[in-house]
Structures are given as C-alpha cells and as structure tokens.
mmCIF entry with sequence, helices, sheets and N, C-alpha, C, O atoms, coordinates in Angstrom:
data_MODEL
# 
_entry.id   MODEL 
# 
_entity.id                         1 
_entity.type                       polymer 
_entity.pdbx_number_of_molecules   1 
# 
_entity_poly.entity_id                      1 
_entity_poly.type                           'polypeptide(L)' 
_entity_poly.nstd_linkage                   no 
_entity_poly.nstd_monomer                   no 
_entity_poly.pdbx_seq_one_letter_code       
;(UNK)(UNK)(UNK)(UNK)(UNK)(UNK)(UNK)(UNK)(UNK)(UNK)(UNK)(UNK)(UNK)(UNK)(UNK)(UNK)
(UNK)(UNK)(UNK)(UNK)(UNK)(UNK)(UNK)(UNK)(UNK)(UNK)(UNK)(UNK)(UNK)(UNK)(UNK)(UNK)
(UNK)(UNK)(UNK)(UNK)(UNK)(UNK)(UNK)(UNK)(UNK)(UNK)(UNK)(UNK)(UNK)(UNK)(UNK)(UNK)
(UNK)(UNK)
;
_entity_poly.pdbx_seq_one_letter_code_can   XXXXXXXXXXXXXXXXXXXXXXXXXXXXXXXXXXXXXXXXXXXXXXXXXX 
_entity_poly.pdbx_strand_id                 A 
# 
loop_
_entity_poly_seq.entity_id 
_entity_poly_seq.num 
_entity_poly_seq.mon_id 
_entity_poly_seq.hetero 
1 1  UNK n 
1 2  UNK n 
1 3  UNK n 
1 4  UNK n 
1 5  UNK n 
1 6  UNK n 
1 7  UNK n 
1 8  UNK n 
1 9  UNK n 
1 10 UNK n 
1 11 UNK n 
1 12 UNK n 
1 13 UNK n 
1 14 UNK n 
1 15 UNK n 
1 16 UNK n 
1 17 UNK n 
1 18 UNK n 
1 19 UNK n 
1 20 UNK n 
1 21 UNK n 
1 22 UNK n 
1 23 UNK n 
1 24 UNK n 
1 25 UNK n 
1 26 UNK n 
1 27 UNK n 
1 28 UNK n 
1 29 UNK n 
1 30 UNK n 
1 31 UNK n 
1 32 UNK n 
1 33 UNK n 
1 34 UNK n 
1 35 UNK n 
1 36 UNK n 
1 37 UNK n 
1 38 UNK n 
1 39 UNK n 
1 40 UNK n 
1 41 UNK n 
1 42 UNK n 
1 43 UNK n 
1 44 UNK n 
1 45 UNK n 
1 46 UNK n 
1 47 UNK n 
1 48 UNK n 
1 49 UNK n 
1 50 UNK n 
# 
_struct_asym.id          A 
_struct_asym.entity_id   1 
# 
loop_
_struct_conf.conf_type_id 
_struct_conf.id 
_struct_conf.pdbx_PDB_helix_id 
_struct_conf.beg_label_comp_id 
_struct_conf.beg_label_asym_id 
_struct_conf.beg_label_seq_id 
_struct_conf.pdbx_beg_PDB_ins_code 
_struct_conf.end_label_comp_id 
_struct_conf.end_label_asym_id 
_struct_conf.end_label_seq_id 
_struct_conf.pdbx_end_PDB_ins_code 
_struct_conf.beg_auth_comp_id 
_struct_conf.beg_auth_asym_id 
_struct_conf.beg_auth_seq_id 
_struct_conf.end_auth_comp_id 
_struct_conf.end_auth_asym_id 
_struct_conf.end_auth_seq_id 
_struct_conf.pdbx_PDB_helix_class 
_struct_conf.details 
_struct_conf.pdbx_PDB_helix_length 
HELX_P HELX_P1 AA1 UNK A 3  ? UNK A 6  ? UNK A 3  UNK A 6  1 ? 4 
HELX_P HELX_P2 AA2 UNK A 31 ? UNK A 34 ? UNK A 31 UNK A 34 1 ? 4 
# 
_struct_conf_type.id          HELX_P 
_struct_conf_type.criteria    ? 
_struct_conf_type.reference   ? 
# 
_struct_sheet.id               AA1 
_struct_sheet.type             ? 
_struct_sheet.number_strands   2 
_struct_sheet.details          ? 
# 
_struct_sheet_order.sheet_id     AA1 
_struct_sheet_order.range_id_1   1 
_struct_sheet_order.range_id_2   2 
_struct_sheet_order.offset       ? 
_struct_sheet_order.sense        anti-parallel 
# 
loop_
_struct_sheet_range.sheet_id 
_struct_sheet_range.id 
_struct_sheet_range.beg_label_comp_id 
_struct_sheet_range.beg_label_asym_id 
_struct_sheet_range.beg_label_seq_id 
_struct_sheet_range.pdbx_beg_PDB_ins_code 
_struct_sheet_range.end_label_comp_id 
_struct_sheet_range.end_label_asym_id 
_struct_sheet_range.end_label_seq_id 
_struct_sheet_range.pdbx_end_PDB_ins_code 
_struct_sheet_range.beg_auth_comp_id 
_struct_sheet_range.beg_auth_asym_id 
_struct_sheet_range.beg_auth_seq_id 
_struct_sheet_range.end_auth_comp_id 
_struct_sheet_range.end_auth_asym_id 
_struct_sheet_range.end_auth_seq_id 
AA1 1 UNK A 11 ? UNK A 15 ? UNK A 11 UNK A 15 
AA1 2 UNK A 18 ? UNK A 22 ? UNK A 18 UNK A 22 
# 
loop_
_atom_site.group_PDB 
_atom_site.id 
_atom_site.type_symbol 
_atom_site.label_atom_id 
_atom_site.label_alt_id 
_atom_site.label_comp_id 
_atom_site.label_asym_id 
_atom_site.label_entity_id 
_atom_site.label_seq_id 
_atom_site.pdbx_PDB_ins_code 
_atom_site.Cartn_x 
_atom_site.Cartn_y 
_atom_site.Cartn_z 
_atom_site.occupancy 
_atom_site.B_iso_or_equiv 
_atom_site.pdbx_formal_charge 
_atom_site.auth_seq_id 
_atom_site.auth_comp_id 
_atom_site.auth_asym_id 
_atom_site.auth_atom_id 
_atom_site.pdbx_PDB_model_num 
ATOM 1   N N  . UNK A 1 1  ? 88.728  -48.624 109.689 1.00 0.00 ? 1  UNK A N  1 
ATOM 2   C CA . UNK A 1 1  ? 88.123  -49.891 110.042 1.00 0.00 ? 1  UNK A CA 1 
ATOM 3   C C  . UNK A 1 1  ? 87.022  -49.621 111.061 1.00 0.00 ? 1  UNK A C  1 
ATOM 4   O O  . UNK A 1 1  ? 87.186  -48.877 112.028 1.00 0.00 ? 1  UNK A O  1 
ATOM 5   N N  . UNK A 1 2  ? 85.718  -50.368 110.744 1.00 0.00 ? 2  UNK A N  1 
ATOM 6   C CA . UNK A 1 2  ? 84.300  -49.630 111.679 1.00 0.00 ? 2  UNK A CA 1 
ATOM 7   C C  . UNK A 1 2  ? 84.996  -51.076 112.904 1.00 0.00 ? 2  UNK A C  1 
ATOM 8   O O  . UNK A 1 2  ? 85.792  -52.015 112.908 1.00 0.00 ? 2  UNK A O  1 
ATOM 9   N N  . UNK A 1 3  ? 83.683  -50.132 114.075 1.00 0.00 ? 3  UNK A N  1 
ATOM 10  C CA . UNK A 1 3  ? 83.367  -51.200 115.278 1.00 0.00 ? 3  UNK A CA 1 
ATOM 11  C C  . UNK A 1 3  ? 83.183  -52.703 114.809 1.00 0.00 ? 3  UNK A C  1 
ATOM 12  O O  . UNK A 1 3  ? 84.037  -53.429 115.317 1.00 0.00 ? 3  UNK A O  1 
ATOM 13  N N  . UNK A 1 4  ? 82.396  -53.288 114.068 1.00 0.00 ? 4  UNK A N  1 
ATOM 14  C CA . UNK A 1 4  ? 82.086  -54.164 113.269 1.00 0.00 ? 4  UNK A CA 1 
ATOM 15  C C  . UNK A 1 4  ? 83.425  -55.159 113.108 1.00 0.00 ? 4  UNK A C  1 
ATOM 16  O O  . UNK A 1 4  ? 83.529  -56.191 113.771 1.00 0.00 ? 4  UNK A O  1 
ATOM 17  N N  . UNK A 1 5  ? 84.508  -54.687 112.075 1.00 0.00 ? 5  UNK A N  1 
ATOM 18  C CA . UNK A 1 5  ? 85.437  -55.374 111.737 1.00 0.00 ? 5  UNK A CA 1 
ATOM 19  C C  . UNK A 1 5  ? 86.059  -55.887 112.800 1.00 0.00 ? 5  UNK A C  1 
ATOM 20  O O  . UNK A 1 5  ? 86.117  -57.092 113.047 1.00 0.00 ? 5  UNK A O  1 
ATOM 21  N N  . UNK A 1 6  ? 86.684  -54.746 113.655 1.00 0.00 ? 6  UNK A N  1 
ATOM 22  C CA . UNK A 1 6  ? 87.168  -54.745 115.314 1.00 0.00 ? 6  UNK A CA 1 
ATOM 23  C C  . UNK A 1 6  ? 86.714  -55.950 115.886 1.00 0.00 ? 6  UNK A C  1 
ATOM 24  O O  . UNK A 1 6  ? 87.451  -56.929 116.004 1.00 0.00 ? 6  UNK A O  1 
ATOM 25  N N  . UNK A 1 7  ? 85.044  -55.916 116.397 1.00 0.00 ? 7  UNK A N  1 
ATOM 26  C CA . UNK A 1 7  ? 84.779  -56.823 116.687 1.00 0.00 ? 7  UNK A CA 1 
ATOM 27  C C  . UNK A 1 7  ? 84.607  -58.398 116.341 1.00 0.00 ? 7  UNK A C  1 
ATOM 28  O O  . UNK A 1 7  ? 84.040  -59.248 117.028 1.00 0.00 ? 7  UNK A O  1 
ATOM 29  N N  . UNK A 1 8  ? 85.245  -58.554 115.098 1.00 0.00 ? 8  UNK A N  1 
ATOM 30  C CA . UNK A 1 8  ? 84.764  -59.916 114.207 1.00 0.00 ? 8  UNK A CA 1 
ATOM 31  C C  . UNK A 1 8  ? 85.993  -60.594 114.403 1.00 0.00 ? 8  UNK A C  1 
ATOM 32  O O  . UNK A 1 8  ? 86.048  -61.823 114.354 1.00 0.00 ? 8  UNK A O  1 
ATOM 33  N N  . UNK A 1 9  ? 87.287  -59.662 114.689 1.00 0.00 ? 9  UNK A N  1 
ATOM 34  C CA . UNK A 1 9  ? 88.318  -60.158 114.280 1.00 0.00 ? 9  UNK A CA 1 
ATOM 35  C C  . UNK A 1 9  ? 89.036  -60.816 116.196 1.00 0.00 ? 9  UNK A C  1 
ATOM 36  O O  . UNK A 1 9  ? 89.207  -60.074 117.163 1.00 0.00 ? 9  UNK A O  1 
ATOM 37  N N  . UNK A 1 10 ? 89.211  -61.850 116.168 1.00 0.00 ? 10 UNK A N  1 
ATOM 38  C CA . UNK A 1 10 ? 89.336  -62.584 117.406 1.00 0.00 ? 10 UNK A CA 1 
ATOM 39  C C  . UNK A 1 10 ? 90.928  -62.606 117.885 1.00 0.00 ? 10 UNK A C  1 
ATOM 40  O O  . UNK A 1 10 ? 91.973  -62.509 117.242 1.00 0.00 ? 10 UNK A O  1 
ATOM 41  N N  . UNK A 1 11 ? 90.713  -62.737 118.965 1.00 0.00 ? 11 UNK A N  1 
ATOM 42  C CA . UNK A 1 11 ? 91.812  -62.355 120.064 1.00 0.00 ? 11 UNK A CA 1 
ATOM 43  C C  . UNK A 1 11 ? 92.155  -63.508 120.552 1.00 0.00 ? 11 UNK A C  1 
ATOM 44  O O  . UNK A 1 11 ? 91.247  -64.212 120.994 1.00 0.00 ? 11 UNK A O  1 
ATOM 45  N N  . UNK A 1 12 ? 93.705  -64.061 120.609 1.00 0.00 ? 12 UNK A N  1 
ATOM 46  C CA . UNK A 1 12 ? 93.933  -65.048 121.225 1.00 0.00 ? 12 UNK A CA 1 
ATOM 47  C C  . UNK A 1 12 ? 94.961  -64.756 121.987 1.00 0.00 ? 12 UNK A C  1 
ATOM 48  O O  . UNK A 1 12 ? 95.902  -64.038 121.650 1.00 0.00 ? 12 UNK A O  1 
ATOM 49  N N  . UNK A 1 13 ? 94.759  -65.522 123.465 1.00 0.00 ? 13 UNK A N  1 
ATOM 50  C CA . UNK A 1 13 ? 95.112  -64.956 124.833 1.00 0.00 ? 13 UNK A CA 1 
ATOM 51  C C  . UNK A 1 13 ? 95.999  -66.271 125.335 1.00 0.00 ? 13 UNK A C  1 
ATOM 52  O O  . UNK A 1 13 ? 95.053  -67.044 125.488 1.00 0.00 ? 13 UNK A O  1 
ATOM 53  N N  . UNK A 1 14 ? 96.527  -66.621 125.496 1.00 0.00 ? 14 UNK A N  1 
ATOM 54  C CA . UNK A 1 14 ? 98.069  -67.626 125.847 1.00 0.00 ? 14 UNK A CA 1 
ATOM 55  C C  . UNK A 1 14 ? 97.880  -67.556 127.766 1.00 0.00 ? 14 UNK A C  1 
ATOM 56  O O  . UNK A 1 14 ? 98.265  -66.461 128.174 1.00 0.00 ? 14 UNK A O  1 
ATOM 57  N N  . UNK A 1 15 ? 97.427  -68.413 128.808 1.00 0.00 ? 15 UNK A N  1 
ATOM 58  C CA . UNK A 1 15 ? 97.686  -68.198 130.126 1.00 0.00 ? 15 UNK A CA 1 
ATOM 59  C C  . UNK A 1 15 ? 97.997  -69.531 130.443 1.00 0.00 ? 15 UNK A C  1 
ATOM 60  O O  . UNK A 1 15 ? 97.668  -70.630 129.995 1.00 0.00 ? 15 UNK A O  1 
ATOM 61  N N  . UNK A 1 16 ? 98.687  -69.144 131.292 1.00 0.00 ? 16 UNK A N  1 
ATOM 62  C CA . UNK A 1 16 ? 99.179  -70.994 131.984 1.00 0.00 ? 16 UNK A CA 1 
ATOM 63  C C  . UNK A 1 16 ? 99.697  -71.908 130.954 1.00 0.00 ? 16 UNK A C  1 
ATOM 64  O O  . UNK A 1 16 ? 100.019 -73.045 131.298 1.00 0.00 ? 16 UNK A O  1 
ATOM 65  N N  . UNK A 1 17 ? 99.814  -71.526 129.699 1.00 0.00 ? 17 UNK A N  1 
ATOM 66  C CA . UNK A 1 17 ? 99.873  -72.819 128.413 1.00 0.00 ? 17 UNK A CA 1 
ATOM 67  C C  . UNK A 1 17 ? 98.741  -73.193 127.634 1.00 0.00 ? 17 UNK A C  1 
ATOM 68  O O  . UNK A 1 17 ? 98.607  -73.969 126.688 1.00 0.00 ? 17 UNK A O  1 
ATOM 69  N N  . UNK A 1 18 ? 97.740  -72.247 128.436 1.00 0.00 ? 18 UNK A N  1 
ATOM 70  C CA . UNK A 1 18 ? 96.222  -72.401 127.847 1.00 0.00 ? 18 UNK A CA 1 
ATOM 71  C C  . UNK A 1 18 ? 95.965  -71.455 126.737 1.00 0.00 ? 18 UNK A C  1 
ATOM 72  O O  . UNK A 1 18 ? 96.382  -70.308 126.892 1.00 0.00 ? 18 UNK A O  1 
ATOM 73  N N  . UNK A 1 19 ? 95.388  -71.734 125.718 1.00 0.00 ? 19 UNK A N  1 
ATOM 74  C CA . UNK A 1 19 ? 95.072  -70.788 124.721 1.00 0.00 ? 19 UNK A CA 1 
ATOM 75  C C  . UNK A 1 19 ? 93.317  -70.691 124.800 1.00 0.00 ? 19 UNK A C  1 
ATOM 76  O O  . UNK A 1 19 ? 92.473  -71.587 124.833 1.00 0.00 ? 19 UNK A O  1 
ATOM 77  N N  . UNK A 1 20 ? 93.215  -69.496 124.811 1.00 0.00 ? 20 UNK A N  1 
ATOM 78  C CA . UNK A 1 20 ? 91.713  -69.046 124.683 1.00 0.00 ? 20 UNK A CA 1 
ATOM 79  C C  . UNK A 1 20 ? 91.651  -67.810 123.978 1.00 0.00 ? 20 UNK A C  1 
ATOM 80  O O  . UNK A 1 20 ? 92.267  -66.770 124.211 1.00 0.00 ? 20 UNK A O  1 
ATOM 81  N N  . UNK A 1 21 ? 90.546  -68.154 122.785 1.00 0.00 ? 21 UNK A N  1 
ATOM 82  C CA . UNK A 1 21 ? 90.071  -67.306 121.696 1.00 0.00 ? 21 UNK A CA 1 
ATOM 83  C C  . UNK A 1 21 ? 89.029  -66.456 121.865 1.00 0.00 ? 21 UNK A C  1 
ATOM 84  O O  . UNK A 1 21 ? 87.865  -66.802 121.663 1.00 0.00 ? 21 UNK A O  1 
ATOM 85  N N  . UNK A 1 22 ? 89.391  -65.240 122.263 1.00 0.00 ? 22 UNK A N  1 
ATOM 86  C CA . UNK A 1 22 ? 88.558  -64.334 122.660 1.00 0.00 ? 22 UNK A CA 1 
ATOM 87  C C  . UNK A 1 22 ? 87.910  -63.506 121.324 1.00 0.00 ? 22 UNK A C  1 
ATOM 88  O O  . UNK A 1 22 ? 88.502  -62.655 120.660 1.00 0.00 ? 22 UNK A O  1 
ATOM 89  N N  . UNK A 1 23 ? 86.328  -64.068 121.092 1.00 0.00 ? 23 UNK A N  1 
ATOM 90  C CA . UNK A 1 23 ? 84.951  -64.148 119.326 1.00 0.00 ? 23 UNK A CA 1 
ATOM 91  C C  . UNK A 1 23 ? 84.395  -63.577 120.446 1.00 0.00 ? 23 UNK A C  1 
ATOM 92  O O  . UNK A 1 23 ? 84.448  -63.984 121.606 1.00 0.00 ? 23 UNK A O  1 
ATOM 93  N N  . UNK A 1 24 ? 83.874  -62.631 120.016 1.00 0.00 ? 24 UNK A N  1 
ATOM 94  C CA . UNK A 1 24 ? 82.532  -62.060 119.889 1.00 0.00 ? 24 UNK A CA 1 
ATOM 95  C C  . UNK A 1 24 ? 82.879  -61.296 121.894 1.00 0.00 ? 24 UNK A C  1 
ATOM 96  O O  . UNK A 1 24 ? 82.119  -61.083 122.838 1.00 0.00 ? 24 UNK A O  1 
ATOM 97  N N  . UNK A 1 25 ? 83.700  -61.205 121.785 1.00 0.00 ? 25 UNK A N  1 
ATOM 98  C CA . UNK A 1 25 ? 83.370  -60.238 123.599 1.00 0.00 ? 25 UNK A CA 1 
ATOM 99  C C  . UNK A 1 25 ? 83.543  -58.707 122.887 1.00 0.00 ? 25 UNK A C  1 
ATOM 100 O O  . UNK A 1 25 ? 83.838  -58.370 121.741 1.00 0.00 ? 25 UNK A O  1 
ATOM 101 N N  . UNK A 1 26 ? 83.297  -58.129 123.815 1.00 0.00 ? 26 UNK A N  1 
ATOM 102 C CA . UNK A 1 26 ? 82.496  -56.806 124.208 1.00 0.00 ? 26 UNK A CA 1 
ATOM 103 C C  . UNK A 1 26 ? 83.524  -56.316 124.024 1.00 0.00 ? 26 UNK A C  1 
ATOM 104 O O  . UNK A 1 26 ? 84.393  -56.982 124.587 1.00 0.00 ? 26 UNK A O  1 
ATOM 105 N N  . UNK A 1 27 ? 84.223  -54.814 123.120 1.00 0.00 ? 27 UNK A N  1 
ATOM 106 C CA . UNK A 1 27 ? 85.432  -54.205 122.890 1.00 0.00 ? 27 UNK A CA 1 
ATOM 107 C C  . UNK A 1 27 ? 85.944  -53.540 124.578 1.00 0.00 ? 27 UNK A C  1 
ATOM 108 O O  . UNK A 1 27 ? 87.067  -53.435 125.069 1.00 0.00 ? 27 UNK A O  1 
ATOM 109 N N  . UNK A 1 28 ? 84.617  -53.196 125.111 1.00 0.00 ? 28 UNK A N  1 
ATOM 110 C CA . UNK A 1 28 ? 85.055  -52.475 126.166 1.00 0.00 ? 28 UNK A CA 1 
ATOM 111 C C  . UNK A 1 28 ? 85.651  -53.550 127.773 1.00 0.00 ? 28 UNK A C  1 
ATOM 112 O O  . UNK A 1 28 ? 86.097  -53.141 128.845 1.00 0.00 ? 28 UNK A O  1 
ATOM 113 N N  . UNK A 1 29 ? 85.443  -54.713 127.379 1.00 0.00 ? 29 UNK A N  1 
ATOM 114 C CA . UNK A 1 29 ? 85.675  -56.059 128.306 1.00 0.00 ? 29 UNK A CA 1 
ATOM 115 C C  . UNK A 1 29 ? 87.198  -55.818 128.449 1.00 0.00 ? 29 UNK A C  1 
ATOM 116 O O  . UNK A 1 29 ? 87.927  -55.575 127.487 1.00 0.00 ? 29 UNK A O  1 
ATOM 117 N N  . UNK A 1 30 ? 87.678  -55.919 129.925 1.00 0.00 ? 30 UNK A N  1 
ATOM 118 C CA . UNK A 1 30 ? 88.736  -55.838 130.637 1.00 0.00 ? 30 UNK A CA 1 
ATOM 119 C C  . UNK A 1 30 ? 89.426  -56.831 130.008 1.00 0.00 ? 30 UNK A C  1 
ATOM 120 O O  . UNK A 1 30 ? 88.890  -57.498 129.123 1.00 0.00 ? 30 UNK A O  1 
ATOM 121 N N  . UNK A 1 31 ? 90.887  -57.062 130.464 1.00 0.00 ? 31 UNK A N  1 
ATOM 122 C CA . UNK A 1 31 ? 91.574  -58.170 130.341 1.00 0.00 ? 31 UNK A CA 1 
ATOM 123 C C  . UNK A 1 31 ? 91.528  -58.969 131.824 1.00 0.00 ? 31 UNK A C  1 
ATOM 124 O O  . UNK A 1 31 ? 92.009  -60.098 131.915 1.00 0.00 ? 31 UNK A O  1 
ATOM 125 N N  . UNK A 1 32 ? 91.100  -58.499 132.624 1.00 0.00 ? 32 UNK A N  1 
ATOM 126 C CA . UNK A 1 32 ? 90.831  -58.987 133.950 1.00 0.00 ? 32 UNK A CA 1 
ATOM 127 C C  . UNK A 1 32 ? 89.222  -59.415 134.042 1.00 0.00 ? 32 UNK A C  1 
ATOM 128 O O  . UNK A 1 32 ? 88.879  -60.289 134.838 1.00 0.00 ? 32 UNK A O  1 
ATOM 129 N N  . UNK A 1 33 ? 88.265  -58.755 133.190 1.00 0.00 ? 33 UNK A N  1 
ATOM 130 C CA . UNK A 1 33 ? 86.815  -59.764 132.949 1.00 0.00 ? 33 UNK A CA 1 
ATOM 131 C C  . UNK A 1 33 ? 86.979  -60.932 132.570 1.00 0.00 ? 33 UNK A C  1 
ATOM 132 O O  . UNK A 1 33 ? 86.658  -62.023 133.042 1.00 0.00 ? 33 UNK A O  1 
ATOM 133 N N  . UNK A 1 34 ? 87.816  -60.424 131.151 1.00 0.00 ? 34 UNK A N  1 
ATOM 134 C CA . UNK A 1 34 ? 87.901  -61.942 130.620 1.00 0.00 ? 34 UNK A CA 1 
ATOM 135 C C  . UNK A 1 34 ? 88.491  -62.864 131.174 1.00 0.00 ? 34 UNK A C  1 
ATOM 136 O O  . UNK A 1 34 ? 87.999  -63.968 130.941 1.00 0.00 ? 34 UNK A O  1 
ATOM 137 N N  . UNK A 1 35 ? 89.662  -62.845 132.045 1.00 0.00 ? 35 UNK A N  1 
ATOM 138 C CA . UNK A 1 35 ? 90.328  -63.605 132.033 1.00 0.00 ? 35 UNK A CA 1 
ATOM 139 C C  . UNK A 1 35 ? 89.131  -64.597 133.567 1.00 0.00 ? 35 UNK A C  1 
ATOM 140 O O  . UNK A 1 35 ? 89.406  -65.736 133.943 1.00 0.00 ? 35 UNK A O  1 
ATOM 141 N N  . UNK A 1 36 ? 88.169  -63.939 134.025 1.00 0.00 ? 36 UNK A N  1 
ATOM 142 C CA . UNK A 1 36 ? 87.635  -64.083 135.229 1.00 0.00 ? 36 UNK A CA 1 
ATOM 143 C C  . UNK A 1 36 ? 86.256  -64.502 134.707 1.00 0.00 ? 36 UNK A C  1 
ATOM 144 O O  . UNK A 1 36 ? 85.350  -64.369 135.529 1.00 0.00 ? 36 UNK A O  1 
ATOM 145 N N  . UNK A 1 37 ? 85.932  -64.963 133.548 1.00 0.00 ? 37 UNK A N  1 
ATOM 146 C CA . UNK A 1 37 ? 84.406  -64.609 132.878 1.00 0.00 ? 37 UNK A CA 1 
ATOM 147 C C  . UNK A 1 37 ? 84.621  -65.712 131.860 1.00 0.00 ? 37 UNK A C  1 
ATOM 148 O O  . UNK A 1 37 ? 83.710  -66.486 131.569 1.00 0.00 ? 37 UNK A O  1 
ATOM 149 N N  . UNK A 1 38 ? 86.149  -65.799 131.175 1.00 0.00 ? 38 UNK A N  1 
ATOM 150 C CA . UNK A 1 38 ? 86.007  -66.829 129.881 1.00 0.00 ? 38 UNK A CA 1 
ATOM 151 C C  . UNK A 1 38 ? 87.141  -67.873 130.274 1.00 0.00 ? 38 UNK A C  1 
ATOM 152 O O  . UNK A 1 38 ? 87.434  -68.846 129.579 1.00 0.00 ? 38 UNK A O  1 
ATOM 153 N N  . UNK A 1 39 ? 87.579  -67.626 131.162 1.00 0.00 ? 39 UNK A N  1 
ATOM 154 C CA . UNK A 1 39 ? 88.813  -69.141 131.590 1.00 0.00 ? 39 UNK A CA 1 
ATOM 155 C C  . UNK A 1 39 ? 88.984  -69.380 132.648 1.00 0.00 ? 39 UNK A C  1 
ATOM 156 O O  . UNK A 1 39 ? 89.311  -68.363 133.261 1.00 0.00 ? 39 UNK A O  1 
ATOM 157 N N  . UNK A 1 40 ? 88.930  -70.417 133.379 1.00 0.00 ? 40 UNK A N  1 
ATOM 158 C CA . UNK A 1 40 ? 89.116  -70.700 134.681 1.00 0.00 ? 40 UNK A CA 1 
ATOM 159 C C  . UNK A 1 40 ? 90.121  -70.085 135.833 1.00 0.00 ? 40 UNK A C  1 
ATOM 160 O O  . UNK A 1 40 ? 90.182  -70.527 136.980 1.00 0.00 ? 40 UNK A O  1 
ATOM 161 N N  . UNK A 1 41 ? 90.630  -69.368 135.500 1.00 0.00 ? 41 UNK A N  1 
ATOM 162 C CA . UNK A 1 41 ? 91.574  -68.620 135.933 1.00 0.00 ? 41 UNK A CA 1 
ATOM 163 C C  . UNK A 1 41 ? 91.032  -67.236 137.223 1.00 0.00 ? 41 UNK A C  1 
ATOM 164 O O  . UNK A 1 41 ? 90.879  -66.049 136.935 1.00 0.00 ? 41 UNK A O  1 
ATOM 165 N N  . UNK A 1 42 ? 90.914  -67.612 138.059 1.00 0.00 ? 42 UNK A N  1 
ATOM 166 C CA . UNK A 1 42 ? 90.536  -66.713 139.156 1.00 0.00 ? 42 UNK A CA 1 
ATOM 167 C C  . UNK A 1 42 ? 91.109  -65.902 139.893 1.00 0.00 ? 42 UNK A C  1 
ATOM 168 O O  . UNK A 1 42 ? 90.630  -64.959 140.524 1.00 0.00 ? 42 UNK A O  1 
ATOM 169 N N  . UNK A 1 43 ? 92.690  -66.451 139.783 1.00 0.00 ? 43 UNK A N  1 
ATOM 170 C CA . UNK A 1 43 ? 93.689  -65.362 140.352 1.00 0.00 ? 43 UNK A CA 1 
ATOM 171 C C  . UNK A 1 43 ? 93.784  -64.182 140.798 1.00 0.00 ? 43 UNK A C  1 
ATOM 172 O O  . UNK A 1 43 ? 93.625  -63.757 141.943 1.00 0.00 ? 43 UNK A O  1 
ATOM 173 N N  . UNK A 1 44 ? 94.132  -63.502 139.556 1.00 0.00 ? 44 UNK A N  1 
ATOM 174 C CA . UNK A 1 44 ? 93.833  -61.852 139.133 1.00 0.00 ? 44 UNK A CA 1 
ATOM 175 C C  . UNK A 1 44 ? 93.131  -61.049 140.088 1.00 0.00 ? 44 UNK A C  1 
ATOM 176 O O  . UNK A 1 44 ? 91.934  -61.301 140.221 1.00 0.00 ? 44 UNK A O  1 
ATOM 177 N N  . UNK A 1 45 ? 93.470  -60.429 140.556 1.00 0.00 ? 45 UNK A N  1 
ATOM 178 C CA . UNK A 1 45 ? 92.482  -59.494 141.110 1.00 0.00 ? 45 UNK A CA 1 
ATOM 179 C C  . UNK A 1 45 ? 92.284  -57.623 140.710 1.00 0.00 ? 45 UNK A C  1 
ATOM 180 O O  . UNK A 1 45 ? 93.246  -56.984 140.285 1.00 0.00 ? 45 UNK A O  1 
ATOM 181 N N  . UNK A 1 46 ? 91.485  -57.246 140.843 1.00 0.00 ? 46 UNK A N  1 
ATOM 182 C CA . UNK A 1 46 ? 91.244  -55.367 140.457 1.00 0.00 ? 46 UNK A CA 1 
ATOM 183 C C  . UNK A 1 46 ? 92.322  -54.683 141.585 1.00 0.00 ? 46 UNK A C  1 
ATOM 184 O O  . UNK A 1 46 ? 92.026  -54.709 142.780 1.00 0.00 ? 46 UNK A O  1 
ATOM 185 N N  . UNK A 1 47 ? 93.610  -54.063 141.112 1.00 0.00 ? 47 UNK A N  1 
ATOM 186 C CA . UNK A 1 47 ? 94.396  -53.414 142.415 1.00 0.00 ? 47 UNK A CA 1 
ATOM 187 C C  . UNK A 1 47 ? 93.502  -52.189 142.771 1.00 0.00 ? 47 UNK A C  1 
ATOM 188 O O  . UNK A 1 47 ? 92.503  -52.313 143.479 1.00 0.00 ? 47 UNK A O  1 
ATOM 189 N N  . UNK A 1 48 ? 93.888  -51.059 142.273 1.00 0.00 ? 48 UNK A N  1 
ATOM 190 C CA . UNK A 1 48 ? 93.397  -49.863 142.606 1.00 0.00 ? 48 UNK A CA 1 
ATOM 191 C C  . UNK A 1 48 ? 92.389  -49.607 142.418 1.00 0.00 ? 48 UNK A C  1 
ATOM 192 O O  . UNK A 1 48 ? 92.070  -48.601 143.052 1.00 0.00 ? 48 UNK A O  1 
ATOM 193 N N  . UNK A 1 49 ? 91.146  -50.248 141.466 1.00 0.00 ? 49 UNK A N  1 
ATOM 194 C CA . UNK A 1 49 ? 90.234  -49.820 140.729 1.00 0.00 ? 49 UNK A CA 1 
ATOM 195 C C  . UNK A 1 49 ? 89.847  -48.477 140.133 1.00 0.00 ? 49 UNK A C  1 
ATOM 196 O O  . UNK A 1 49 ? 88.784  -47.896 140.347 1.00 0.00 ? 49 UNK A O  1 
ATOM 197 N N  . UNK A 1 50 ? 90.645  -48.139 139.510 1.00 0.00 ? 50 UNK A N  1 
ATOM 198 C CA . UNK A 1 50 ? 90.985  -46.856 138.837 1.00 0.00 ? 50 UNK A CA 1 
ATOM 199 C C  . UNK A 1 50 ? 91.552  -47.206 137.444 1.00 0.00 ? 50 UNK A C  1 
ATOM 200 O O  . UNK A 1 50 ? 91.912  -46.309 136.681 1.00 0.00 ? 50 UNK A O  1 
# 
C-alpha cells in the first residue's frame, strides 16, 4: 500500500466523547499536534521531548 492510500484513508480519534476525523493530516503529525492543532483540547502537553 503507497503513501497515497495511507494518506486518503481517515483516522477517527474519540476524546472527551468528542469524535474527530483526522482527512488529509500529515502521516508524520503527532498525536499530541493533532490533538493541539485539530480539537480544542489543550491539555496535553510534550513530557520529555524525545
């Protein structure tokens, strides 16, 4: 399966009771970008950054 398919095929992410459909983000996008970039959710923070 190329980069292409990977990327077409969408991700759905469940927080708080909230569902958000993660189309078209970046393969290499954190789960801590997104969650800080595509849902209101600010919480989260980077521990070690490593």
């Amino acid at each position: 399966m190329g980069s292409e398919a990977a990327a077409a095929r969408p991700v759905v992410v469940t927080v708080n009771g909230e569902r958000y459909e993660a189309v078209g983000v970046d393969p290499s996008t954190t789960l801590l970008e997104f969650l800080r970039t595509r849902t209101p959710v600010r919480g989260p923070k980077l521990g070690c950054g490593e």
